[in-house]
N, C-alpha and C positions, 0 to 999 in steps of 0.2 A: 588761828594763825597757820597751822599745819595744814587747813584745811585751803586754805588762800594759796598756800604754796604747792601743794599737791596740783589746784587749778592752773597755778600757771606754768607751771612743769608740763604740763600736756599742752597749755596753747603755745608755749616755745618750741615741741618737739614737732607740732604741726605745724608750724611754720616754718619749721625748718626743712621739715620732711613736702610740703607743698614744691617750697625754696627751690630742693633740689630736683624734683620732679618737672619744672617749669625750666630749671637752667639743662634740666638734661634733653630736651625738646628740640628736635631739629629743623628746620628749612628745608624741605627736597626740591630744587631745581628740578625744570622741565627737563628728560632726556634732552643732547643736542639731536640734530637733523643731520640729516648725511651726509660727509663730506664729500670733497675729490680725492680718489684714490692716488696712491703715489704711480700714476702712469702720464707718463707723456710723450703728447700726440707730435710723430716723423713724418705725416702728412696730413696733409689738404681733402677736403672734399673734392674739390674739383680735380687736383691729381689724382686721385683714385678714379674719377669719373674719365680722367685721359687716359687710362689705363685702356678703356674698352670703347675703342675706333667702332669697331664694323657691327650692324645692327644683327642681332640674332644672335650673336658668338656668345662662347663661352669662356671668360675670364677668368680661371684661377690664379688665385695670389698665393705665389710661392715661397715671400722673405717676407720678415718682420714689419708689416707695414701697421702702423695705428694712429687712427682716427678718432677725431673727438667732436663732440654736434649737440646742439640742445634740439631736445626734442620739442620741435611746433606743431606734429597732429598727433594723437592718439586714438584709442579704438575706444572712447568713452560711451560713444553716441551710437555704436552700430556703422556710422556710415563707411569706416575702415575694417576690413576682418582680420588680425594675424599681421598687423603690421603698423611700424611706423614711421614719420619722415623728420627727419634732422637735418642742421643748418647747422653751417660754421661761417664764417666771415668770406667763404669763395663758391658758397655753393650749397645744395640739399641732394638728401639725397633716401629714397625709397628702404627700407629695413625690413626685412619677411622674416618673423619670429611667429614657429609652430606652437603659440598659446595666445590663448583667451584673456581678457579682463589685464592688458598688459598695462592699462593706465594708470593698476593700481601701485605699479611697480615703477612705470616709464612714463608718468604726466604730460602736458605741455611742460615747460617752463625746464624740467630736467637737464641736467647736463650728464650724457652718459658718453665712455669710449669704449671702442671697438676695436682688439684685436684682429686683423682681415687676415693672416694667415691662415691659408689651407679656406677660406671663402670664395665667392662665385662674383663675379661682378656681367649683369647680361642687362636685357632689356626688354620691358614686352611691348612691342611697336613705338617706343620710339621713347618709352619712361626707364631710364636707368634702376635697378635693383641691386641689392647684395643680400646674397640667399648661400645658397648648398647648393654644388652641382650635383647632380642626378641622374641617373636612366630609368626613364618611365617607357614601359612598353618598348623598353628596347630603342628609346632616341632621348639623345642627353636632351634634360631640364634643369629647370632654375627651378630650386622647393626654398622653404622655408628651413631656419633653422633649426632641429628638433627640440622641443620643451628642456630637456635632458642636456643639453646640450649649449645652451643659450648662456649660463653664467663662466663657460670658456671662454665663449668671445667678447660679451657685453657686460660693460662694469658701471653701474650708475654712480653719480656724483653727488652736490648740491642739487636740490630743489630751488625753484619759483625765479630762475634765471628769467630776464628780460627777454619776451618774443613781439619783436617787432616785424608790421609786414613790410615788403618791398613794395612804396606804393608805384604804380606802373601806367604807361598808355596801353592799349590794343597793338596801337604801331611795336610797340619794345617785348614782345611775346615772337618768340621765335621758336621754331618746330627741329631744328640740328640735337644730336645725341648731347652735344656738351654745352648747348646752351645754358649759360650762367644761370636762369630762372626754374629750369623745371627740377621739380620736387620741392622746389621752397615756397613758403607763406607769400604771398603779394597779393596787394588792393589795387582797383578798378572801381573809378569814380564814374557816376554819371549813367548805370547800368540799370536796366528794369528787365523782368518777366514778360518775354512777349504774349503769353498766358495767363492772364491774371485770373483764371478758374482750374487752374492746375492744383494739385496736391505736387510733394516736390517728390514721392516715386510710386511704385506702383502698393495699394491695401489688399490687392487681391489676396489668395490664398497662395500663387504666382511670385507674389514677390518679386515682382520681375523691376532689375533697374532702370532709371528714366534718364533721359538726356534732354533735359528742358532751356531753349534758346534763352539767352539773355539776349540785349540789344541797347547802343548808345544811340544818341540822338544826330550820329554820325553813320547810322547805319550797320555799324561793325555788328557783329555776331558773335557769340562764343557759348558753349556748350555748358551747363552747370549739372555734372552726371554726380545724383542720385542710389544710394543701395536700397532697395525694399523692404531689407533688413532695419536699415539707420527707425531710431525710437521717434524719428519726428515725420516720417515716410506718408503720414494722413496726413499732414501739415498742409492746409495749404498756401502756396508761395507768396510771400510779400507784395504788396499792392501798389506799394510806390514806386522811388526810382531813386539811387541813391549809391552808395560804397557797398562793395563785397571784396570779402576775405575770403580767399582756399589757395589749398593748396595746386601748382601750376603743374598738368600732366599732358602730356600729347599719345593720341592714338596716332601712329603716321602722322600726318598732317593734319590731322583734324588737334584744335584745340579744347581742353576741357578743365575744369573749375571744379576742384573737388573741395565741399566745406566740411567743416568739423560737424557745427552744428548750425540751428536757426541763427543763433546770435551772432555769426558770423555777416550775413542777408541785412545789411544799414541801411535801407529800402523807404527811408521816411520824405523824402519829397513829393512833393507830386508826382503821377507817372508821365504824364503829357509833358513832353517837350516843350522846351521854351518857342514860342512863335515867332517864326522870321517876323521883320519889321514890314506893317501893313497888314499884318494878318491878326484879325482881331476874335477869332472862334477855329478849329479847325477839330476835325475829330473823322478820321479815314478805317475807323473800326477795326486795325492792327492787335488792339488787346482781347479782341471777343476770345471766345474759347469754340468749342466741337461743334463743326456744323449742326445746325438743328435742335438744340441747346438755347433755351430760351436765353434772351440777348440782356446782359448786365453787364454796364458799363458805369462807375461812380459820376454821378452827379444826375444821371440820365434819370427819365422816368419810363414804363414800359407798364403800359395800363391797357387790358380787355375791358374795357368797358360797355360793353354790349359780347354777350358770349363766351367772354373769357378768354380770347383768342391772343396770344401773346405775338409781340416780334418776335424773331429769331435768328441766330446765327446762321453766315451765308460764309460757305467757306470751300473756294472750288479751287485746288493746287496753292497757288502762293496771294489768289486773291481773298481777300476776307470784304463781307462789306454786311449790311441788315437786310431782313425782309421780313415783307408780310405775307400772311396768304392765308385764305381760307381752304386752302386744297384739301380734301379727306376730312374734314373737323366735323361736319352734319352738321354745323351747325349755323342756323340763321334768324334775324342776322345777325352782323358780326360787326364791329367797332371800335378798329381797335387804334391807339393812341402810342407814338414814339415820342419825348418832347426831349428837349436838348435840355442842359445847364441854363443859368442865368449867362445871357449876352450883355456887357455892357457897353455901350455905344455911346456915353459921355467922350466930349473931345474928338468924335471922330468927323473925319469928310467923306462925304461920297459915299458912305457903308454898298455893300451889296453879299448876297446871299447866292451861289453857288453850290451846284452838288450835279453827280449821274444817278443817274435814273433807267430803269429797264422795266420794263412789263414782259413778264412770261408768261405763256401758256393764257393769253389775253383771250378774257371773257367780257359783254360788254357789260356793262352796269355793275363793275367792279371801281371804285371811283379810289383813286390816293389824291388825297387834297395836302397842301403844307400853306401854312397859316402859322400867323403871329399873334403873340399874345402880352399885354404889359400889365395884366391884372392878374396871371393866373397863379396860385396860393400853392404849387405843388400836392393839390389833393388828387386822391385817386379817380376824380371826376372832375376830368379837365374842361366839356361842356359847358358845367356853372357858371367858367369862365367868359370874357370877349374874345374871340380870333378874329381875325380879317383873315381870307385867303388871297395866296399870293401868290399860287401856282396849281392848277388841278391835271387829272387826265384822266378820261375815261376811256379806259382798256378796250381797245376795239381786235376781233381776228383777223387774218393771223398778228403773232408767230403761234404757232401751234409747240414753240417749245421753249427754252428759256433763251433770253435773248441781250444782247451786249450791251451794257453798260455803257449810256452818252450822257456828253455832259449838257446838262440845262444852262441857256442862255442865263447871265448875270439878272438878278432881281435889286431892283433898286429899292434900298430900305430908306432914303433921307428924313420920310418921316417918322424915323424914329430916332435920327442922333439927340443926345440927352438923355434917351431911356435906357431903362434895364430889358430884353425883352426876349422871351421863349418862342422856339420856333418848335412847330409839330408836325411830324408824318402823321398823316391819319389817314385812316385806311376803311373804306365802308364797303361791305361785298355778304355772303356767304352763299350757301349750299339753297337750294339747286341752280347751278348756272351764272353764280359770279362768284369766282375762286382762281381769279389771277392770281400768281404771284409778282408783287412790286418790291425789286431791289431798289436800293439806295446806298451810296457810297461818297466818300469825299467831301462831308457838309462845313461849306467855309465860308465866313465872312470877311472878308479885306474889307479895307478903307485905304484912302490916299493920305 
């Protein structure tokens, strides 16, 4: 019996003693996240931005003025050094903070204020800044604000605020100092790479920044500048045609598009324009890339098949178009093959096939044939296949140099509506003594 009781003398004290070891156990909540500090913001971005009229000048702010702005670019990516850009409900606006890795402190999404007392408000060609006046070499500048120096003025908030862009036309981009857009986040629908062999800046050792043309199917232009520095700078540029995000900055008049990062570039439609009505193929070789750069265009095929002799990029000022040639290659012969996409010519009337045409530096027995084809398999040996020719020239002297681009009479395709059908440059020549060059430009098929 003493010996029963002794036993359960010890399982009650450990139960009890468990008991309290379990009730003494706490829950630790997550730290909170940062809040808003107790300041608040007596002005506007944009007031502060009307503070400084005249381009060049140097603005200091001499009374109590504070500002408040979520931050929508950071320096995560490289493509920003030592700075970043905020948005309030009137406005964006350029922030130079003399340190590194400020994303880890000032995110997207942040809400931070700004004391501007004793700050610089200037401009560098036509991008509003708020920096440190300065004398460098003995003439005022706009610097950054110094590391040391930054938690005087800049006070962060809450995290993961909502950044939404301005979405925008080309028309509603304006180049004035206080234009409502520049410095703030806004999208551009409908925009492609007119370079689709671009990397988006430079991988040298140079480092050098790029200014790579976008382009709508409206013709508009605008600038998408690149750091060599930014971690995506080998990248090369999206292939489609679609929305882009950056940030809205002007050199002078010139406009430019600066992103954060790739994910920015929403680039997933097609690149090629939608085709006016009657126009059933068109392809004016806009997207090629550096002269002389073997010619890659999606959906195209570009086949040596005798010698290995590629098409190539023809790119003389603002005209872009394809060529062949055997010039300088030694080698013969030569056979080389351009074919288009699939054509589909179901439903249509009257089809016909259109393009220019030039022979340079015309040697005779250099032959460019274009031929159609309804059988051919996309393989690297497009002969296999049937063609019918449907236009040839044999290169005769002169011109002894390269020579203008005309357009070939309209080719009537009717026996082919109902089909699917490939059309091909082909090109027969080589070294000694047939090494024209044959341009081609503008290959279009209308229908009525």
């Amino acid at each position: 019996m003493k010996k029963f009781l002794k036993f359960s003398l010890i399982a009650i004290v450990a139960i009890l003693t468990f008991g309290s070891i379990s009730s003494c156990k706490k829950t630790f909540d997550s730290p909170p996240g940062p809040v808003d500090p107790a300041i608040v913001a007596n002005t506007t971005i944009a007031a502060l931005k009307a503070m400084h009229t005249t381009g060049g000048a140097f603005n200091v702010i001499t009374t109590d003025v504070i500002i408040s702005g979520t931050v929508v670019a950071d320096d995560k990516s490289g493509n920003l050094y030592k700075q970043l850009f905020i948005e309030d409900a009137t406005g964006g606006m350029q922030i130079l903070l003399d340190a590194t890795n400020l994303y880890t402190a000032y995110p997207v999404g942040r809400k931070i204020w700004i004391k501007c007392n004793g700050l610089c408000i200037s401009d560098y060609n036509g991008t509003m800044e708020l920096g440190i006046k300065a004398t460098v070499s003995g003439a005022p500048s706009l610097e950054a604000i110094p590391a040391n120096m930054i938690s005087n003025y800049v006070f962060g908030g809450s995290l993961n605020n909502p950044v939404t862009p301005h979405v925008l036309t080309y028309a509603q981009l304006a180049t004035g100092l206080q234009d409502r857009y520049l410095g703030t986040l806004i999208q551009l629908d409908g925009f492609a790479f007119a370079d689709l062999s671009a990397t988006y800046a430079d991988t040298s050792a140079y480092k050098n920044t790029a200014n790579l043309d976008i382009k709508n199917c409206s013709g508009n232009t605008i600038i998408v500048r690149t750091s060599g520095y930014a971690n995506f700078a080998a990248q090369r540029v999206a292939q489609g045609r679609g929305s882009i995000l950056a940030i809205y900055t002007t050199y002078g008049t010139t406009k430019q598009l600066i992103i954060r990062d790739p994910t920015d570039v929403r680039f997933t439609d097609p690149w090629a324009c939608p085709l006016a009505p009657g126009t059933v193929f068109l392809e004016n070789f806009d997207a090629i890339g550096a002269n002389n750069l073997a010619l890659n265009l999606p959906g195209w095929k570009n086949i040596g098949e005798v010698g290995g002799v590629l098409a190539q990029n023809a790119v003389f000022g603002s005209t872009k178009c394809a060529k062949i040639s055997a010039f300088s290659t030694g080698v013969t012969p030569v056979t080389t093959w351009l074919i288009t996409p699939a054509i589909n010519l179901t439903g249509t009337t009257a089809p016909k096939l259109t393009f220019d045409e030039a022979a340079g530096f015309a040697q005779a027995g250099t032959i460019l044939t274009v031929l159609i084809s309804t059988n051919y398999n996309g393989s690297n040996t497009p002969s296999a296949s049937t063609w019918t020719s449907v236009f040839s020239v044999n290169a005769t002297a002169p011109p002894t140099s390269y020579a203008s681009l005309l357009a070939v009479a309209p080719i009537n395709l009717s026996a082919y509506i109902g089909q699917t059908v490939y059309i091909a440059f082909k090109y027969d020549g080589g070294d000694p003594g047939k090494t024209t060059t044959y341009e081609f430009d503008n290959v279009k098929v209308t229908a009525n």
